[in-house]
C-alpha positions as CSV (number, residue, x, y, z in Angstrom):
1,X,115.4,94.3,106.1
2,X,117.4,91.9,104.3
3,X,115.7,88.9,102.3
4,X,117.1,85.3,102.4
5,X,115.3,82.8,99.9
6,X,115.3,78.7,99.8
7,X,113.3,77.1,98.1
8,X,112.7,74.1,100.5
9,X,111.8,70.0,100.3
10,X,109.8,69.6,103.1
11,X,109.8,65.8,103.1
12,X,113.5,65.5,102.0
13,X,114.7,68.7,104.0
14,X,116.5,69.8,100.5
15,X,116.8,73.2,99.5
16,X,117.5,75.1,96.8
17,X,119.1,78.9,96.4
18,X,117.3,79.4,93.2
19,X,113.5,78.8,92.0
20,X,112.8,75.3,92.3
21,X,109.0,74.2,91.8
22,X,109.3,70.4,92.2
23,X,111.8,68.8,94.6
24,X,113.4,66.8,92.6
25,X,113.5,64.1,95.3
26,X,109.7,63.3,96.5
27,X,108.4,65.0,93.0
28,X,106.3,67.3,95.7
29,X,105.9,71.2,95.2
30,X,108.8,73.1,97.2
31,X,107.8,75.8,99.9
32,X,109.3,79.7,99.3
33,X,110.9,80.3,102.6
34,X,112.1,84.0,103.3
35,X,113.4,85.7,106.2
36,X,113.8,89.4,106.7
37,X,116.3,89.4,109.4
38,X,120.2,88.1,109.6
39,X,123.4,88.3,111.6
40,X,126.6,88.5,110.2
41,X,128.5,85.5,111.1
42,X,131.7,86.3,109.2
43,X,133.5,88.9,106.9
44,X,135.7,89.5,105.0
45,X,137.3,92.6,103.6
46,X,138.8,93.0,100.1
47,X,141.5,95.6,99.1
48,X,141.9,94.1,95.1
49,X,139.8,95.8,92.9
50,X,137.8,93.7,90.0
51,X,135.9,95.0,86.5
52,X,132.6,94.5,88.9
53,X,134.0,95.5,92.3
54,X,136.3,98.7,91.6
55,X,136.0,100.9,94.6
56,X,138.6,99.2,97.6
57,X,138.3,98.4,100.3
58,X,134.9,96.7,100.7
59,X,133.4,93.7,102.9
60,X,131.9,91.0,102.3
61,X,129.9,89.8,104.8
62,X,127.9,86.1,105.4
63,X,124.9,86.5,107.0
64,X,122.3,83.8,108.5
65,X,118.9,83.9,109.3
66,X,116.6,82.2,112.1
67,X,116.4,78.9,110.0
68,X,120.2,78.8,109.1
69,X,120.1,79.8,105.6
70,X,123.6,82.0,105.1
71,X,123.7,84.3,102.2
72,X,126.9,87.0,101.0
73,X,126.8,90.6,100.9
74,X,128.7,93.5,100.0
75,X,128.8,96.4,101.8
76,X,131.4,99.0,102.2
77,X,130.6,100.0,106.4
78,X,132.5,97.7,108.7
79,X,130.6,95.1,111.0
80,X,131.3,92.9,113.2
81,X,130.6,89.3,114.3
82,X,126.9,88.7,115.9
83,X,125.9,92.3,114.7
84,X,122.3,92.2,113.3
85,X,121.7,93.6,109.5
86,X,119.1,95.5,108.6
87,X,118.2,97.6,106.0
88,X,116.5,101.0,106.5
89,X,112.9,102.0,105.2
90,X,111.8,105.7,104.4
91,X,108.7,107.0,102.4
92,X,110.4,110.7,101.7
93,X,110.5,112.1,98.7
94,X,114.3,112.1,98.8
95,X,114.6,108.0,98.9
96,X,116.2,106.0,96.3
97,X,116.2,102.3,96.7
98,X,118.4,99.8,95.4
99,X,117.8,96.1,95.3
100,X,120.2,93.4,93.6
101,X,118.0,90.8,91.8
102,X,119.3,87.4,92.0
103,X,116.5,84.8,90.8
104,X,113.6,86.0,92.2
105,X,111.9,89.2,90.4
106,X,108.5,89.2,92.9
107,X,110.9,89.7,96.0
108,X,113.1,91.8,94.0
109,X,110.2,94.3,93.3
110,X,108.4,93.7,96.7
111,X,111.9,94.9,98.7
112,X,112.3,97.9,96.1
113,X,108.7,99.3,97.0
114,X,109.3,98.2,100.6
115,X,112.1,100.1,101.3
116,X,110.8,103.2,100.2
117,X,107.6,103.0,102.4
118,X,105.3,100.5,100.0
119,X,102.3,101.8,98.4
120,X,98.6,101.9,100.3
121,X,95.9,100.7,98.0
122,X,92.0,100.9,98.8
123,X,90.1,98.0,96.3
124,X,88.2,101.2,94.4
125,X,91.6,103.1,93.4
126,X,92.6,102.9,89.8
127,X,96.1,102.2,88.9
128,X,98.0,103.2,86.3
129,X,101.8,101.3,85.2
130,X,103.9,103.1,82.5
131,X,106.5,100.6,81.2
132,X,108.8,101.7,78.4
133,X,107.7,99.4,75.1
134,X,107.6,101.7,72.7
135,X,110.3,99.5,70.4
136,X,110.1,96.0,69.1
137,X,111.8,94.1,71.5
138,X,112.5,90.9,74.0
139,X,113.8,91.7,77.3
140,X,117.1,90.3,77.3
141,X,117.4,92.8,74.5
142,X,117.4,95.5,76.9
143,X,115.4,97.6,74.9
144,X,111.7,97.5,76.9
145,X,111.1,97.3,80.1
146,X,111.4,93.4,81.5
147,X,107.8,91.5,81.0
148,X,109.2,89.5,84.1
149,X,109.3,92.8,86.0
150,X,106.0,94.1,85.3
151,X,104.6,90.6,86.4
152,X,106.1,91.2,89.8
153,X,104.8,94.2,89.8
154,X,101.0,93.3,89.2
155,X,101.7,90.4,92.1
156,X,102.8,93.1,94.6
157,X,99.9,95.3,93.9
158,X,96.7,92.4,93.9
159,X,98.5,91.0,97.0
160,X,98.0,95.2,98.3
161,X,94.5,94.5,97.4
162,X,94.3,96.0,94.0
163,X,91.2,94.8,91.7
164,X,92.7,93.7,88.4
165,X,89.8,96.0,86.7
166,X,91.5,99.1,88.2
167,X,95.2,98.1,86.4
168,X,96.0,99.8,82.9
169,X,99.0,99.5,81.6
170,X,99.6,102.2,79.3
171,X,102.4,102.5,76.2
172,X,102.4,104.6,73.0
173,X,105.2,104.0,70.1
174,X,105.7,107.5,68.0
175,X,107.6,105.3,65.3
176,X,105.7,101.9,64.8
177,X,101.8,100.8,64.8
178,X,101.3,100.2,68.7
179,X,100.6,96.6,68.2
180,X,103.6,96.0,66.1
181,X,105.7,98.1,68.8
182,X,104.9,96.0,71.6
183,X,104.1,92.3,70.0
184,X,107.4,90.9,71.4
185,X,107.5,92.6,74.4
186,X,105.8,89.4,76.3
187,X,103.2,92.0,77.6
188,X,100.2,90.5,76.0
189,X,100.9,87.6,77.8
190,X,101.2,89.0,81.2
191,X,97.9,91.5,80.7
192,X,96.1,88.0,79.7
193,X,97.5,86.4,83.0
194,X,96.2,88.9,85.5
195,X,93.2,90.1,83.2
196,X,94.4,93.8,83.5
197,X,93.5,96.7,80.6
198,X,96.3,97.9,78.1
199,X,95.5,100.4,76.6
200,X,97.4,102.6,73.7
201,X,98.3,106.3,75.1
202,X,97.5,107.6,71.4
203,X,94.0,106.7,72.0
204,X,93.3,108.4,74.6
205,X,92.1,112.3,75.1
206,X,94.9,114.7,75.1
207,X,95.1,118.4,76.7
208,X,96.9,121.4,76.1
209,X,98.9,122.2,79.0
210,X,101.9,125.1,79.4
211,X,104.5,125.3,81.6
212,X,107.1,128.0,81.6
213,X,108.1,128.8,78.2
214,X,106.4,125.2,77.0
215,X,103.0,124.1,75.5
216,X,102.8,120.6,75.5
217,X,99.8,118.5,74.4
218,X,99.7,115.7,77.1
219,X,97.1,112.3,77.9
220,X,94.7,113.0,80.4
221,X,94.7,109.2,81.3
222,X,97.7,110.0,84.4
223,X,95.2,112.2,85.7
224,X,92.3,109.7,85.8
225,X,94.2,107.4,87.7
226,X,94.7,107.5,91.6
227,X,98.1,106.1,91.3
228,X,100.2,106.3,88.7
229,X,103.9,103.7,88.3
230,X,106.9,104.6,86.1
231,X,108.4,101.5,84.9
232,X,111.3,102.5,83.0
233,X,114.1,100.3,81.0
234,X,117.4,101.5,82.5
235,X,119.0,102.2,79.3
236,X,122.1,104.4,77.6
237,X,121.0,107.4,75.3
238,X,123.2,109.1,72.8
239,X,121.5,112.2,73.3
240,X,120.1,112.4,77.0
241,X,122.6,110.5,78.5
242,X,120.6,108.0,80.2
243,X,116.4,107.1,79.8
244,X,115.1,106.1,83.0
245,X,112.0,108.0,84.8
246,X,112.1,111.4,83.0
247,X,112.4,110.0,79.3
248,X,109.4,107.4,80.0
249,X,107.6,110.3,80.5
250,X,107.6,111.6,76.9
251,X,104.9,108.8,76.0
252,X,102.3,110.8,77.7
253,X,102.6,113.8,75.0
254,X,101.0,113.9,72.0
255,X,103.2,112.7,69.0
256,X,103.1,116.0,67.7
257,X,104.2,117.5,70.8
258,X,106.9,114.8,70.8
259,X,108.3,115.7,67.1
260,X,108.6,119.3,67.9
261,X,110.7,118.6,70.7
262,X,113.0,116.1,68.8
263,X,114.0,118.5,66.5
264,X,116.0,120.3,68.9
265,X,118.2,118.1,71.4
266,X,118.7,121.3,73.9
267,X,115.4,122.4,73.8
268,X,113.8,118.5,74.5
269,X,116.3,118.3,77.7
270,X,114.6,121.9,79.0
271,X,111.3,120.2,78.1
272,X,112.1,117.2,79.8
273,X,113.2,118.9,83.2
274,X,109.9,120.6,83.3
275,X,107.8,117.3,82.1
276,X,107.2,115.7,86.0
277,X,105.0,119.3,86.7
278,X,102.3,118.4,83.9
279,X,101.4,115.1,85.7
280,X,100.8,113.9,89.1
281,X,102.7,112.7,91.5
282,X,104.0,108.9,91.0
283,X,106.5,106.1,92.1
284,X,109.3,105.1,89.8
285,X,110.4,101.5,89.7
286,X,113.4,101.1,87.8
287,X,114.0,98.0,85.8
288,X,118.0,97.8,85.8
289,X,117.4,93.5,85.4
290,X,118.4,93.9,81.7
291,X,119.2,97.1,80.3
292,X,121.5,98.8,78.0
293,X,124.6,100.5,77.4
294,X,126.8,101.9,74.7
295,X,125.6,104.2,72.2
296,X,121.9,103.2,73.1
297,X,119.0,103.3,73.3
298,X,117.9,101.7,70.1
299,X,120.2,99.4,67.8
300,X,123.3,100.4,68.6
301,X,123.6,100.0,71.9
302,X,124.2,96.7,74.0
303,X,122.7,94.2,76.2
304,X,123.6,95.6,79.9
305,X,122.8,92.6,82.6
306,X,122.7,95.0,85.9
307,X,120.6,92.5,87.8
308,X,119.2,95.5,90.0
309,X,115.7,96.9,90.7
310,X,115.6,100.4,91.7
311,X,112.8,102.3,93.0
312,X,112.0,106.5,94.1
313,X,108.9,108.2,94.9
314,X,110.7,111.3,93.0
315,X,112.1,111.0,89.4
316,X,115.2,113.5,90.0
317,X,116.1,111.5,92.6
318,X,115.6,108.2,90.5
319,X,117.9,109.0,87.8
320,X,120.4,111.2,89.8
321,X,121.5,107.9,91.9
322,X,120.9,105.0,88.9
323,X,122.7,107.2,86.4
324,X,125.5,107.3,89.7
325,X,125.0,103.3,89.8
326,X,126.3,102.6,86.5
327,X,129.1,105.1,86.6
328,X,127.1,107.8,83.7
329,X,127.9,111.4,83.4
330,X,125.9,113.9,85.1
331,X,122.3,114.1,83.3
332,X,121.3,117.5,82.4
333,X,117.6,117.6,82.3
334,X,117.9,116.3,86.1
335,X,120.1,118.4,87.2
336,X,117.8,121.5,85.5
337,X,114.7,119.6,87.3
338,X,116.6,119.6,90.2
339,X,117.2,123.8,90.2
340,X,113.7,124.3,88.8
341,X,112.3,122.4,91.6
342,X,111.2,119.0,90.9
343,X,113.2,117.0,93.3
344,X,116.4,116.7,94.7
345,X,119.8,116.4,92.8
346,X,122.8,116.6,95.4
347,X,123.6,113.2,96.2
348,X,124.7,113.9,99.9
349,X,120.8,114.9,100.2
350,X,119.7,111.4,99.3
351,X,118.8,108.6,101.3
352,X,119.6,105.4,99.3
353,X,118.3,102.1,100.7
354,X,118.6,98.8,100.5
355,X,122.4,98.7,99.1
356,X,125.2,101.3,99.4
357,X,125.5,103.2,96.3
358,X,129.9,102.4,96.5
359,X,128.8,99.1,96.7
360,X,126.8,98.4,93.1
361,X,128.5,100.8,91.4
362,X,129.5,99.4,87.6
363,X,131.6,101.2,85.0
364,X,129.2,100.3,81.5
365,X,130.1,101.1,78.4
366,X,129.3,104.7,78.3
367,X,127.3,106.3,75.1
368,X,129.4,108.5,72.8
369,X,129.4,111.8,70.7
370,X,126.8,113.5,72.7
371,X,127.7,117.3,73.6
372,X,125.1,117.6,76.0
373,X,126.8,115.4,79.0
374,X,128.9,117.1,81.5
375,X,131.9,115.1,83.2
376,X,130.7,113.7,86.9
């Protein structure tokens, strides 16, 4: 499964490799036209390395689809002319995929939750989307999870045959009021859109829970919900290393749970490794559109534009392959959630899909004086 996208004129035969509404020439709404299927019809394979591209030799292929549209793509296997490229699909637990966005965020997030087996909705399930908005922030910031992604999202799961009644988006802020926390996130804007609940985490009932050596205070609201959807900001973290699935996580405790954890960076990465048992099972989709790097996650850090979309139904396996992405040390508190079984660490027991991991990995600006990391 590979997607090709015009936008297409279909009085004037134009078309456009980017989002056009309005053909420009008979002032008439353009059609979306995507295929899932392509041949490669040339190639080419590149031995100089680039800030972007460092790992030699790749290829480059061109494919083309049934209605002639062509499109480039990296990949580091070797094909040949006429060969058909597709991409596989798996719904294990050991699936990571990886999706490059381009323009388009809807098929972005619809080929992320496609390639790891898409998610079955009855009308009558409740849904439940955990973004990370927990600072003030825009998106090109890189500091909350894209408004743009969590749009797509909401598309892909009403086209599944979601009711919007059954959507909460859920968010707590441990440092700011939650309104002030998320007011330039652009997600009261997209709740109005598809008339879906948001609803603060700090409101809701909390439980006391224990797990190994651990008592947490934790939100019952994961549990009232039939599916549950990580949506973390791929970001850089002083302290953890990166904050993808397992950090988002740390919204569902109670802030007082959360303070006692904070004063002790080893302890909170025990904590965190341990976190994914307390709640049930759920899909992470991984928004790497705008993140950050450097000595993030908050102020000091940078704008990181990874134009990616990744997507597990396991959050070891999640931040084991993005934190491999973007070149990042080994995280600790997955590699402990690995041996205390909560998902899968090795990387040669991974399936990624979609794209090659040696093909989108990026060397970012890594974060610095942490003495948790361990060298990859």
């Amino acid at each position: 499964m590979v997607r090709i996208i015009r936008w297409v004129g279909e009085k004037s035969g134009k078309k456009w490799i980017y989002p056009v509404e309005e053909d420009i020439y008979t002032h008439e709404k353009t059609k979306k036209v995507v295929s899932k299927k392509a041949k490669v019809v040339g190639f080419t394979k590149v031995n100089i390395p680039s800030p972007l591209h460092p790992i030699i030799p790749y290829n480059v292929l061109i494919l083309e689809d049934v209605h002639g549209h062509k499109m480039p793509k990296k990949v580091m296997k070797d094909y040949a002319m006429g060969d058909t490229y597709e991409d596989a699909i798996s719904d294990k637990e050991n699936a990571f995929a990886i999706v490059k966005l381009k323009y388009d965020y809807e098929e972005a997030v619809d080929e992320a939750l496609e390639l790891i087996g898409g998610i079955t909705i009855t009308p009558n399930q409740k849904i439940l989307i955990k973004p990370n908005l927990s600072v003030p922030g825009n998106a090109y910031l890189g500091t909350c999870t894209n408004d743009k992604t969590l749009d797509a999202l909401l598309i892909y799961l009403l086209k599944q045959g979601a009711k919007p009644a059954n959507i909460t988006i859920a968010e707590q802020s441990f440092f700011l009021p939650f309104e002030k926390a998320i007011a330039k996130t652009g997600i009261l804007e997209v709740v109005k859109k598809h008339k879906v609940k948001l609803v603060n985490i700090a409101d809701t009932k909390f439980e006391e829970k224990k797990e190994r050596e651990f008592t947490f205070k934790i939100s019952k609201i994961a549990q009232d919900h039939d599916i549950v959807i990580n949506v973390p900001v791929i970001k850089t973290d002083m302290i953890l290393g990166m904050d993808g699935a397992f950090e988002n996580l740390t919204r569902f405790l109670h802030k007082e749970s959360y303070e006692q954890l904070a004063k002790d960076p080893l302890k909170a990465v025990m904590a965190l490794a341990i976190l994914p048992k307390l709640l049930p099972p759920f899909i992470t989709l991984g928004d790497a559109s705008i993140g950050m790097q450097g000595n993030g996650p908050a102020q000091h850090g940078e704008p990181g534009f990874f134009n990616m979309i990744f997507a597990a139904r396991n959050p070891v396996v999640h931040d084991r392959v993005a934190s491999e992405v973007l070149c990042l040390s080994k995280l600790p508190y997955a590699e402990l959630a690995g041996k205390v079984g909560v998902g899968e660490f090795e990387l040669d027991n991974i399936e990624v899909l979609g794209n090659e991991l040696e093909a989108v990995r990026r060397d970012i600006l890594k974060p610095t004086g942490s003495r948790l990391f361990k060298k990859s």
